[in-house]
N, C-alpha and C positions, 0 to 999 in steps of 0.2 A: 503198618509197622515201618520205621524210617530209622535204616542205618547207616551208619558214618562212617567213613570209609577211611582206613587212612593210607596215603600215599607211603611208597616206599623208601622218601625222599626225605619224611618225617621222623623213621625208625631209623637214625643214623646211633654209629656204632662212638664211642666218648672220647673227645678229642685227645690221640697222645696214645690211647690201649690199643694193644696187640690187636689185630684181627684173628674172626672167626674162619674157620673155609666157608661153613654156611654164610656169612656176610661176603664173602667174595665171591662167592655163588650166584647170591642177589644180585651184585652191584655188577658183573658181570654176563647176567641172564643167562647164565649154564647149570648144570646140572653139579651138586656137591663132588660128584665121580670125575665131573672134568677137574676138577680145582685137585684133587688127591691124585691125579693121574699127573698135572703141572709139578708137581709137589714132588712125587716117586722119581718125575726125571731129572729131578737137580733146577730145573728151570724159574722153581718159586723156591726160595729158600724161606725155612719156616725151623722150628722146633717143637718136641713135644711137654707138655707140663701134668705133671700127675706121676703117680705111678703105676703101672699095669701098663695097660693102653695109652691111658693118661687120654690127652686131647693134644690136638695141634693149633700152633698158633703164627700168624706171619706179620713180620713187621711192616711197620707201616710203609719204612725207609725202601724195604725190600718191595712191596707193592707197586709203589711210586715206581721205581727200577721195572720193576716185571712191563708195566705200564707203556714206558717211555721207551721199552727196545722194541716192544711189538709195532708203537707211532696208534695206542690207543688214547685219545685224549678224554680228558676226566670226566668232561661236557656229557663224555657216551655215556657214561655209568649212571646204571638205573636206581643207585642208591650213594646217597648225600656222601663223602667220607672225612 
């Protein structure tokens, strides 16, 4: 049996749209609970869309920022953005 594997560098998220936390999760190599735990302390600023629960989402702009105060460079991220 011969499967194909695909890199996580393949499954990039669409030039321009909000991020997922699961995608920052990825691109990050942490746990979904690290990224909502950044999230709760004002550190990643994000919003939620829907209504109830809804879902959360963080801008790109905001990423970049989160990114560039920790001195993480993009190079590190395990997933394309």
């Amino acid at each position: 049996m011969h499967v194909e594997l695909i890199s996580h560098a393949q499954t990039e998220v669409p030039t321009g749209s909000p991020l997922r936390v699961k995608d920052i999760a990825a691109a990050l190599r942490v746990d979904p609970s690290t990224v909502y735990a950044e999230i709760k302390s004002g550190r990643l600023p994000s919003y939620r869309i829907g209504q109830g629960r809804g879902t959360i989402r963080v801008p790109r702009a905001a990423f970049a920022r989160y990114l560039a105060d920790r001195g993480i460079p993009a190079a590190e991220l395990a997933v394309a953005l």
